[in-house]
VMD Tcl script that draws the C-alpha trace (Angstrom):
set ca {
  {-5.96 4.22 -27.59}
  {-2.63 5.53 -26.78}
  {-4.40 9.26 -25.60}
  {-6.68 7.41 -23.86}
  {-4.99 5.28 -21.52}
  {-1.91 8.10 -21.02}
  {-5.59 10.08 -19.42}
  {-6.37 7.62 -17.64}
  {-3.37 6.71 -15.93}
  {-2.64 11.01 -15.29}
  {-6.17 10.45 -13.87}
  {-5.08 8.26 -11.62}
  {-1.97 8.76 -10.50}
  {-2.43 9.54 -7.05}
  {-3.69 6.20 -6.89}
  {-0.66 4.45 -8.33}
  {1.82 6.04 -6.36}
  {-0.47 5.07 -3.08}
  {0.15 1.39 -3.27}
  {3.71 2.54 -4.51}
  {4.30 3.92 -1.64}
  {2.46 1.16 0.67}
  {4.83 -1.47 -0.96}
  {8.32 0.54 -1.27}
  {10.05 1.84 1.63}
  {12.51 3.52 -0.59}
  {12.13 6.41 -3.52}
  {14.13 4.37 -6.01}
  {12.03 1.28 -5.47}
  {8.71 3.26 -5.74}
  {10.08 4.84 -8.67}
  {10.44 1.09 -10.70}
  {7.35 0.25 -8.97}
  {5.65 3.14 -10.22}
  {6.84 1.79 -13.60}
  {6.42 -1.61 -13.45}
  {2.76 -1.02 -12.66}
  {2.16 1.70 -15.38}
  {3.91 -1.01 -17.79}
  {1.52 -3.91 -16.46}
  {-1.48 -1.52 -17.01}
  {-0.17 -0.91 -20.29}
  {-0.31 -4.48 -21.12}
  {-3.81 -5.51 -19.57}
  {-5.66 -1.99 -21.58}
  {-6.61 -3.78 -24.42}
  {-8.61 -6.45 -22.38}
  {-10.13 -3.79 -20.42}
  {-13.78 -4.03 -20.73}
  {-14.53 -1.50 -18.75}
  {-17.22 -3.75 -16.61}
  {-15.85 -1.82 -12.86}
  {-14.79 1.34 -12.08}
  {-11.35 2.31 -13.89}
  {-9.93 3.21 -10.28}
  {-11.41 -0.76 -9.54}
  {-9.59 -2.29 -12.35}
  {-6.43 -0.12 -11.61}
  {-6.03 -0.97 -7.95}
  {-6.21 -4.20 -9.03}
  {-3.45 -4.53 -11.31}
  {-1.76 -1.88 -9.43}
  {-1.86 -4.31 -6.05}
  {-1.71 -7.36 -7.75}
  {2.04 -6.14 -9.49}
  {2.60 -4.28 -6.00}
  {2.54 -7.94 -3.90}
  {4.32 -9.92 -6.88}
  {7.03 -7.65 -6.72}
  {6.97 -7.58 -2.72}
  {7.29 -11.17 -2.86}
  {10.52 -11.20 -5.30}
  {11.97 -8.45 -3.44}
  {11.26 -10.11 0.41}
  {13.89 -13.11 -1.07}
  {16.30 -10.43 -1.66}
  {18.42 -9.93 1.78}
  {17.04 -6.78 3.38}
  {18.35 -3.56 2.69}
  {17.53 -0.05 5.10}
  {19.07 2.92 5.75}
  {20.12 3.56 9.66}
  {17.31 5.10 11.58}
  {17.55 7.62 14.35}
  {17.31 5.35 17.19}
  {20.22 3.69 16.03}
  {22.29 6.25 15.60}
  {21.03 7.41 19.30}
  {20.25 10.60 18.35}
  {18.01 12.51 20.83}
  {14.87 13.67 19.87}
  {14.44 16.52 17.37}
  {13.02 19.26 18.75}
  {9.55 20.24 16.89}
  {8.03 16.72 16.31}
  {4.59 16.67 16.91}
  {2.36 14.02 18.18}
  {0.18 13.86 14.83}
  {3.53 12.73 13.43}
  {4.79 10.75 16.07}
  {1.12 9.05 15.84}
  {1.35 8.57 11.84}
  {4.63 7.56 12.07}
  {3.91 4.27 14.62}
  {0.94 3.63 12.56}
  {2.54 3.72 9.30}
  {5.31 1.31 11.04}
  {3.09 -1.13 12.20}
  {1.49 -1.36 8.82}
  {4.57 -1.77 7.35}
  {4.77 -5.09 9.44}
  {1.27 -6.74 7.92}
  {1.27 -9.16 4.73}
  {0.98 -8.04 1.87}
  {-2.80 -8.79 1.48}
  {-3.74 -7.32 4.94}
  {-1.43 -4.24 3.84}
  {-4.14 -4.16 0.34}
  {-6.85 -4.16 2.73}
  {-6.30 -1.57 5.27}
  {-4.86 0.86 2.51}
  {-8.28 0.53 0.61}
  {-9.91 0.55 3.66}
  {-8.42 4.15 4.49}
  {-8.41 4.99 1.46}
  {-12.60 4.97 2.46}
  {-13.53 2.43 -0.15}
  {-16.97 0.37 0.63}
  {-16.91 -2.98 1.84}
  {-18.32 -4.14 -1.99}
  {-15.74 -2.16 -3.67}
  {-12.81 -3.63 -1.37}
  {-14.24 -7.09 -2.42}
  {-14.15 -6.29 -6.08}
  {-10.79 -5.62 -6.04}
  {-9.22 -8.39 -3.72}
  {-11.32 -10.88 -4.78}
  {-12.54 -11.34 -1.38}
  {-16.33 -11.49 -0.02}
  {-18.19 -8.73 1.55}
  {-18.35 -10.30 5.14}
  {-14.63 -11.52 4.99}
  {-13.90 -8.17 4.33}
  {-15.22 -7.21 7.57}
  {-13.50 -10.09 9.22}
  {-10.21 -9.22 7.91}
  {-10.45 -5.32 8.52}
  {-11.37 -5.96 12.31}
  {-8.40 -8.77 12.69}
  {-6.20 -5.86 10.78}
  {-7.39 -3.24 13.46}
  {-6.81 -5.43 16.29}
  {-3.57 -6.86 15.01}
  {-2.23 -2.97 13.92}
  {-3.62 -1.92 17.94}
  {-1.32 -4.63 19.39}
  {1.47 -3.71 16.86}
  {1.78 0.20 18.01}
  {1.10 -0.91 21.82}
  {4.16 -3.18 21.49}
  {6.57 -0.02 19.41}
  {5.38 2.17 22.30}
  {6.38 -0.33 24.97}
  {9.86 -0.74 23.23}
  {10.86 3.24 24.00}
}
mol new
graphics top color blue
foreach p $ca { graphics top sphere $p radius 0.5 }
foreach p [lrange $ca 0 end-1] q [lrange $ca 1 end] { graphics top cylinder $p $q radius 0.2 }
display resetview
C-alpha cells in the first residue's frame, strides 16, 4: 500500500503543488501546504475506492485541505513582503507584456474566494465542465454560471489594477 500511494502521489505532483501554489503566496507556506495535503491524502488512501479518476479524488482532498487552511490562515493578521511599487522602484528594464499580462491576471485571481479560486484553476487547468463538478461538488450548469461570473468578475478586477498605474 505504502509503494502504491508514494506512486501515486510522484504521479501527481504537479497537481499538488498547483493548488499549493493557488493558495500560498509564499514558498514556506506552499512548502507545509504541500505537506499538509500529502499527509491528508495519506489519511483518506485507505477509503479510496477508486470510483473517479485518482487526479479527481486528489484535487479534491488537495482543494478541500487547500481552502481549510486558507480559512485558518485569513484569521491570522496578514503578512507580505514589500513589492516594487512600494518601494518606487522604476520599471525593470526587460519585462515583457506576456509577464506583465500573467502577472495582473494571477493578481486578480489572487483576490477571488477560495471556491471561485478552485474553479477557475480547474477550469485552466482545461478540466470538463462534469469533471469540475465532480470535484467541487457543484452541478454541471452552475459550473457554467460560476466560470462566466469568475471571467467577468477577474475582467473587471485587471481593468481596475490597470486603471490604478
Amino acid at each position: 500500500m505504502e509503494k502504491e500511494f508514494t506512486e501515486l502521489i510522484n504521479n501527481h505532483r504537479a497537481l499538488i503543488f498547483k493548488v499549493c501554489n493557488l493558495y500560498c503566496s509564499y514558498p514556506e507556506s506552499r512548502k507545509d501546504l504541500f505537506q499538509e495535503v500529502v499527509l491528508q491524502l495519506w489519511k483518506s488512501f485507505p477509503g479510496f475506492r477508486k470510483a473517479s479518476a485518482n487526479s479527481t479524488w486528489i484535487y479534491r482532498v488537495a482543494l478541500n485541505t487547500a481552502i481549510s487552511n486558507f480559512r485558518k490562515e485569513s484569521k491570522k493578521p496578514e503578512k507580505r513582503p514589500l513589492t516594487l511599487l512600494e518601494l518606487d522602484i522604476p520599471d525593470i528594464p526587460g519585462t515583457s507584456e506576456k509577464e506583465e499580462d500573467r502577472s495582473a491576471l494571477n493578481q486578480a485571481i489572487a483576490k477571488l474566494t477560495e471556491i471561485e479560486k478552485a474553479v477557475i484553476m480547474l477550469y485552466l487547468d482545461e478540466k470538463t465542465y462534469d469533471e469540475i463538478s465532480e470535484i467541487i461538488g457543484i452541478s454541471n450548469s452552475n459550473v457554467g454560471v460560476r466560470l462566466n461570473r469568475i471571467k467577468n468578475k477577474l475582467s473587471e478586477l485587471i481593468k481596475t489594477n490597470y486603471n490604478e498605474y
